[in-house]
N, C-alpha and C positions, 0 to 999 in steps of 0.2 A: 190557644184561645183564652183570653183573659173575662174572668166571669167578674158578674155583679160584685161579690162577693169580695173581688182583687179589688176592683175599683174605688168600695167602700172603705175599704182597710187604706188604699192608698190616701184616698181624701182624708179618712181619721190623723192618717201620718201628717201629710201635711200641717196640719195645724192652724190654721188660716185666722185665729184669734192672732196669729203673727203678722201676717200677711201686709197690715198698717203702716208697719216698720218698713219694710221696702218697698211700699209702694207708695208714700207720704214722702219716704228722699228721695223716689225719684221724680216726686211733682216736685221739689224744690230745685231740683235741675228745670223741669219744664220751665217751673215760672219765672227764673231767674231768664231761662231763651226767653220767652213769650215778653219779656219786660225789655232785653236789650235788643233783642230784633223784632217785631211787634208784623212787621211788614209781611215776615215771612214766617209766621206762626202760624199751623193749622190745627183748628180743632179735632178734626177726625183723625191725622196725625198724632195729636196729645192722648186720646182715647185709645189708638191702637197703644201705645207705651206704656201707658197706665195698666189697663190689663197685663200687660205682661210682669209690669214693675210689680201689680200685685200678689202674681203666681209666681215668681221669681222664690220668694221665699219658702213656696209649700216643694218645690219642683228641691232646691236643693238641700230642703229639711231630710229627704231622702237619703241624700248621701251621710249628712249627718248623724243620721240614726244608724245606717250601715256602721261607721266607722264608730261610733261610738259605744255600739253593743256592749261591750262589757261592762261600763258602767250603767247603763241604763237595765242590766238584769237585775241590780242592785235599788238605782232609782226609780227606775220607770219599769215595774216588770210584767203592766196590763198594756204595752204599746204594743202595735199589731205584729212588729218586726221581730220583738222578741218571742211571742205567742208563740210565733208561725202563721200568723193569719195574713201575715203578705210576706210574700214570696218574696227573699233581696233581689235575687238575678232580674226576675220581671222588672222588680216597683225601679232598679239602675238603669236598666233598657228601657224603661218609660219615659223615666226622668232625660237621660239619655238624645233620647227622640225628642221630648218636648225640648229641651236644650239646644238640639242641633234647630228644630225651627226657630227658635229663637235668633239665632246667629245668623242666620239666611235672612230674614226680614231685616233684621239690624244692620247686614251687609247692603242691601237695596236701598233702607234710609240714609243711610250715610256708613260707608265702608270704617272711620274713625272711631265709630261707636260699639265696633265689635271689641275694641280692647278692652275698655274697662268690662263687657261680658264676662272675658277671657278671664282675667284679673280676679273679678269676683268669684269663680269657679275656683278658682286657685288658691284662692285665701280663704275661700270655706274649707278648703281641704288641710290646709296647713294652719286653721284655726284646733279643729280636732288634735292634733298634737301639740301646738301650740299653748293650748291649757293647762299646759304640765308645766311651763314657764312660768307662773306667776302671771305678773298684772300683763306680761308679754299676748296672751291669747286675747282679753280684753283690746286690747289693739288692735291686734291681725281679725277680731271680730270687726271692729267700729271702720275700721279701711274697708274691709269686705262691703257691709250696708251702703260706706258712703261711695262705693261703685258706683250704684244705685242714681246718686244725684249725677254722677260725671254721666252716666249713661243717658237721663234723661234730658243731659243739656246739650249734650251730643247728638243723639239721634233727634232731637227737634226739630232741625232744619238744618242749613249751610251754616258753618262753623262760621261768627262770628271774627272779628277782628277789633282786637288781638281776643285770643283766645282768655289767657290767663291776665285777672285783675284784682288786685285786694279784697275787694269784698265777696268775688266765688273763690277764692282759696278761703278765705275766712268760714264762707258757707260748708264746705268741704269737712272744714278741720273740726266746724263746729258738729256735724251732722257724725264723724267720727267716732265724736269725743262722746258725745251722748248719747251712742249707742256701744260704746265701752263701757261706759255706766250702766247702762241696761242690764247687760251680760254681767256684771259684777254682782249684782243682786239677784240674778239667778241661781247661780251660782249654791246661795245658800239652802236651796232643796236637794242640788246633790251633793252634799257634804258627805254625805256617808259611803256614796257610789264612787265619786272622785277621788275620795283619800283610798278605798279599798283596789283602784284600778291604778293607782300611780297618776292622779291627776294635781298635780301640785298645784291647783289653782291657788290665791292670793287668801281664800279662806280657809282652806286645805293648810297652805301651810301656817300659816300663822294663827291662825284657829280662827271658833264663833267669836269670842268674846272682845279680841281685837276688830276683829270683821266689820263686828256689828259698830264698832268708834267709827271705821273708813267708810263707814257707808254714811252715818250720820254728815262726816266732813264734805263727803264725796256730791250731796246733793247740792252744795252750794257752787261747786265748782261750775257746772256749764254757764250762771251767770255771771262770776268771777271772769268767765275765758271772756263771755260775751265784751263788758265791760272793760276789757282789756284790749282787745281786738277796736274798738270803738273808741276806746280813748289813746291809739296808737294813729287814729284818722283811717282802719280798715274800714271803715263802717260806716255809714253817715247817722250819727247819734241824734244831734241836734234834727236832724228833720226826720228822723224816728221816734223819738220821744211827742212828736207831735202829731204821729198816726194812733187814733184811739184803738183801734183792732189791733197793733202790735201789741201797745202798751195790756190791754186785757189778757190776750193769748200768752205776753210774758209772764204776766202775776200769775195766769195760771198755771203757768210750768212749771214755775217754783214751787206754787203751794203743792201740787201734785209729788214733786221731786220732794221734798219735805216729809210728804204723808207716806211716801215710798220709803224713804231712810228708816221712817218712826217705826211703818208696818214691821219689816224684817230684824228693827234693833227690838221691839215685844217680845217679835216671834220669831226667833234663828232657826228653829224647827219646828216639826210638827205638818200637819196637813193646813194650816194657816199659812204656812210659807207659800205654801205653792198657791191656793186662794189671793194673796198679794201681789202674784203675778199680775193679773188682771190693770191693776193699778200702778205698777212700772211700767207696764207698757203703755198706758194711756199719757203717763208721764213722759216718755221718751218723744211718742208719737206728738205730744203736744208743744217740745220743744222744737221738732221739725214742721211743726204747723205756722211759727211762730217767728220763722224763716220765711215762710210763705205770706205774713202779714205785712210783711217789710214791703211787699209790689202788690201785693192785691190784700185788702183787709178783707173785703166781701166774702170772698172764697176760701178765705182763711175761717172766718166764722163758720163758715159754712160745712167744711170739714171738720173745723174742730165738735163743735154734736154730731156729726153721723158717727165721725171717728171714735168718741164717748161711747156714743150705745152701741153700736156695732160689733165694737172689740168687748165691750160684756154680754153680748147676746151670744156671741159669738163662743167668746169662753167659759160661757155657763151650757154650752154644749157639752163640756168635759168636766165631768164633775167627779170624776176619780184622779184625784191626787198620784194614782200610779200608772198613769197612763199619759 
């Protein structure tokens, strides 16, 4: 019998100041369906996806904390898993169960859209070891999220024809690539947990003080890809630059991606690192929003403030840097 008490520890675990992350790419799958087949777009359909897209992250935070115990007794040593205040075997069997509903609905909307599920299940798993590679985990992170978008444009409706076109593989690569950035500047709060467990991530090995130069570089990149991807004709530039809700939601994701570099190049440590959090993610979150301005500005607006307050309402719940 699972008490109150599990249930809290489980929701503490998940994290849900995260939750924007995967459930922001997987609207950028939706709208990308909702925009090339419009006919066969339902709303109630979007809504069931979305809730899922956005527990998707808390559901296999779980596994993530299972597998990563040893360095989080170092980094994280107020998290419920380490306490003991949730139980692994249950909080896996939870996750477990909510996972397998998962797969069963997704099999009923379209049998297709269970792979990338699969996929993403699998690259969280082999992200956990992955970390010890270098900038290699950063990847097999940002593939993992951008599941997420393939899942959403998949289970929308009837597969499209053709399926695969320059501008959702560009979406794809893009929604990847800036959630590899994401995880890169996380990174820098477990500096001390990750080198004492063998986690050679890319700050790990190379230390803070280079770190903190790739990070500064590293925010300029997603619109370097952008820009690159558009000026190869993936993209349709010219009648992007003339949507005013893209062009805003872009400027913001830089200056965001900017204030993210600056934050962790001040602060490489300390409880400031982990307060920063807050602000990469709205950063990440807002370059996936910014995807979504491309076919609807509206709803991109719209998202972008709930997405702002919510992810610091959110992670002003957690206000223990070790937890």
């Amino acid at each position: 019998m699972l008490t109150i008490s599990f249930w809290k520890a489980y929701i503490k675990s998940m994290r849900l100041y995260y939750a924007f992350i995967t459930g922001i790419a997987g609207w950028v799958g939706v709208s990308f369906y909702q925009f090339a087949m419009p006919d066969h777009y339902s709303h109630a359909r979007g809504s069931l996806l979305l809730i899922m897209l956005f527990l998707s992250w808390g559901i296999n935070q779980i596994i993530n904390d299972y597998l990563g115990l040893p360095e989080d007794r170092i980094n994280a040593p107020n998290r419920p898993m380490v306490t003991g205040e949730l139980n692994p075997r249950n909080a896996l069997i939870v996750s477990g169960v909510l996972m397998a509903g998962v797969v069963a609905i997704s099999w009923l909307l379209n049998p297709w859209s269970v792979v990338p599920v699969i996929l993403g299940v699998l690259l969280n798993i082999l992200y956990e070891y992955a970390k010890a590679w270098s900038l290699t985990g950063n990847a097999i992170f940002g593939l993992s999220i951008a599941m997420c978008t393939v899942y959403g444009f998949l289970a929308a409706g009837p597969m499209p024809t053709p399926v695969f076109t320059s501008n959702r593989i560009s979406g794809f690569i893009l929604v990847a690539f800036m959630n590899g950035l994401m995880t890169f500047y996380t990174y820098f709060k477990d500096y001390e947990g990750d080198k004492a467990a063998g986690k050679n991530t890319f700050v790990v090995r190379y230390g803070l003080n280079v770190a903190r130069y790739a990070g500064l570089i590293g925010a300029f990149l997603p619109t370097l890809l952008f820009l690159l991807f558009a000026r190869a004709g993936w993209l349709p530039l010219r009648d992007i630059l003339f949507v005013r809700d893209f062009v805003f939601c872009a400027v913001m994701t830089l200056f965001l991606q900017l204030w993210t570099a600056l934050l962790f190049f001040h602060n490489p440590v300390g409880d400031r690192t982990y307060f920063s959090l807050a602000t990469n993610i709205r950063a990440c979150v807002a370059g996936q929003i910014a995807l979504i301005a491309i076919f609807n500005g509206t709803l991109a607006l719209y998202l972008f403030s709930a997405s702002y307050v919510f992810i610091g309402f959110l992670f002003d719940q957690y206000k223990d840097a070790k937890s």
